[in-house]
C-alpha positions, 0 to 999 in steps of 0.5 A, a space after each residue: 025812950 022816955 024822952 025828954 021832950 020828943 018835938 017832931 023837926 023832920 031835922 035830928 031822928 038820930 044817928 043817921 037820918 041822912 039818907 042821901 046819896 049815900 043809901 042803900 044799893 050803893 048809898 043809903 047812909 045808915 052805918 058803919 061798913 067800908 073796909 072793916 077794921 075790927 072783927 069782935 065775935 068773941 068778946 064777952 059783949 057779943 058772945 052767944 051760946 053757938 048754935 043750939 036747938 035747946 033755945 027757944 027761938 032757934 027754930 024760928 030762924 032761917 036755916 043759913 044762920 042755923 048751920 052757921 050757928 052765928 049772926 053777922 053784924 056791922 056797926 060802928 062802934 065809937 058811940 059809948 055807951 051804944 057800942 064802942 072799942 074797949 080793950 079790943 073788944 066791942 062793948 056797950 048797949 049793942 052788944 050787950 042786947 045782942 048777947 041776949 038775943 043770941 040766948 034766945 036764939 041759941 047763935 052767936 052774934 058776931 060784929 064787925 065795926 068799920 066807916 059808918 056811912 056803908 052798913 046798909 050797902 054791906 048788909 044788901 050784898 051779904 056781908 052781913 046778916 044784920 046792921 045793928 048800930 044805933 040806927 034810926 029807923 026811918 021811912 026813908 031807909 026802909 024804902 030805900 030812899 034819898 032825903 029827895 024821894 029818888 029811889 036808890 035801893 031795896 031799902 031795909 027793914 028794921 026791928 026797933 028795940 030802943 029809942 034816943 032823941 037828938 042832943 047839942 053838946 058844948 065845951 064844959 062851962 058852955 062859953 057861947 051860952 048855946 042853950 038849943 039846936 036853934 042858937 047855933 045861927 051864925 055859929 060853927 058846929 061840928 058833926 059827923 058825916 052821913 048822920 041824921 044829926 047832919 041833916 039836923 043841922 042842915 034843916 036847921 041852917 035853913 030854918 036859921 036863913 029863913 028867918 032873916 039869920 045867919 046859916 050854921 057853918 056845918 062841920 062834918 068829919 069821916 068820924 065823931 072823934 073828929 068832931 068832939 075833939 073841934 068842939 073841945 078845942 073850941 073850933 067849934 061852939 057845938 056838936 050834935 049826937 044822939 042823946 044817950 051818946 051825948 050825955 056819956 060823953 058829958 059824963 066821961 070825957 075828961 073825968 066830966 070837965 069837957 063837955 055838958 049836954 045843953 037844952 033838951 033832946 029833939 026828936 025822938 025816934 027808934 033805933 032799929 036792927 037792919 036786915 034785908 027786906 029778903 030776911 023776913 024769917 029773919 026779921 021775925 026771929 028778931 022781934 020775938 027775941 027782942 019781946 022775949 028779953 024785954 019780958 023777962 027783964 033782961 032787957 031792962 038790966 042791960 040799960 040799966 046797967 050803961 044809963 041807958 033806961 031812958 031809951 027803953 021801949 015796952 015792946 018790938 016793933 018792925 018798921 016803926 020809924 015814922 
């Protein structure tokens, strides 16, 4: 992404930097798994051509997903524009992406939104293929590592193929005049739970205390609803999210009269598609297709066509988070 300002806090990578305790063999905390509530495979966002040699890629995946003729994917999806529940139908970036790399690939990607602290549990027992939900990839997550270093699973590897920052959002009017992550000292904000922007919040708290202020009374809710309703009612001065979903909000919520996004986004990163560190064939297949949409300029109308081109990247990369 071209990000506004890309300054490096080991805080706020985006969606889900908090790898604690949740991580991967039972709880790297990446994305939205637990009991699934919602099987999307065949809405126009995720729909892909079936199975079919003609595509160009086709050969380039493992034989598994050949016969099967589809890629199963878990997400969360309450992060308009990323991916989000529209008409029952998963919708957005994601899915859209998605839809044309199952062109190229001649399958279809079916997803699957449930809780988002899970993904990377399911994806390492098999009950997805890949984990695609604005996920941030991070050393961490692909060494299967607690924000401590404790090791707590295989880990992942990811196939990056867009970019967000971390952004604080605020009621509409911004009465608090909160103008950076580094003004909630002493204030209540609200967040989701497991996210890198819970972490962000975290290192910042300690940063607040460490310079003689207040810490931040962190709020964390089971989902974001939660959290951007606190902030609209005022119970808390501020949320935090990844910049794409943050400036979507600002825009949408309340025909545009309920929040604003303020200061610059922080810590720019990669969001990555997770697949098994197994899947290598897998892993390769996806970098391929990713470049290929990205070259013949799909990939550049689906962003276009959420006001995403910010996030945009020049090429795939795998296991680029640093």
């Amino acid at each position: 992404m071209t990000a506004s300002t890309t300054r490096r806090t080991t805080a706020a990578r985006s969606r889900l930097a908090a790898v604690g305790s949740i991580a991967v063999a039972g709880a790297l905390i990446l994305t939205g798994c637990g009991d699934q509530t919602n099987d999307s495979g065949s809405d126009e966002g995720t729909k892909g051509t079936g199975s079919s040699s003609a595509a160009p890629l086709f050969a380039k995946l493992p034989k598994k997903i050949q016969d099967a003729g589809v890629i199963k994917a878990g997400t969360n999806a309450e992060y308009a524009p990323m991916e989000f529940q529209e008409g029952g139908k998963i919708v957005g970036v994601d899915p859209d992406i998605a839809a044309a790399l199952g062109e190229k690939l001649g399958v279809e990607f079916q997803f699957t939104s449930g809780s988002f602290d899970g993904l990377i549990t399911a994806l390492n027992s098999g009950r997805y293929d890949v984990a695609m939900s604005s996920i941030t990839d991070t050393p961490q997550r692909q060494d299967g590592l607690d924000d401590k270093g404790k090791k707590l699973g295989p880990g992942v590897d990811f196939v990056d193929y867009f970019t967000a920052g971390t952004a604080v959002y605020v009621q509409k009017g911004n009465p608090k005049k909160i103008n950076s992550i580094e003004d909630l000292c002493g204030q209540t904000a609200a967040v989701q739970r497991g996210t890198t922007y819970e972490k962000a919040l975290q290192t910042q708290s300690k940063a607040c205390t460490d310079g003689g202020k207040k810490k931040i009374n962190i709020e964390s809710f089971e989902n974001d609803t939660e959290a951007q309703t606190r902030v609209k009612s005022g119970g808390a001065v501020a949320g935090v999210n990844d910049y794409p979903v943050a400036v979507d909000l600002a825009r949408k919520s309340g025909g545009g009269n309920d929040f604003e996004v303020v200061g610059e986004q922080v810590d720019a990163g990669p969001f990555g598609i997770a697949v098994n560190k197994d899947n290598k064939e897998l892993t390769a297949a996806l970098e391929e297709a990713v470049n290929a949409i990205i070259e013949d300029g799909t990939y550049k109308k689906i962003l276009e066509k959420w006001g995403a081109e910010s996030g945009a990247i020049d090429k795939a990369a795998i296991n680029g988070g640093k």
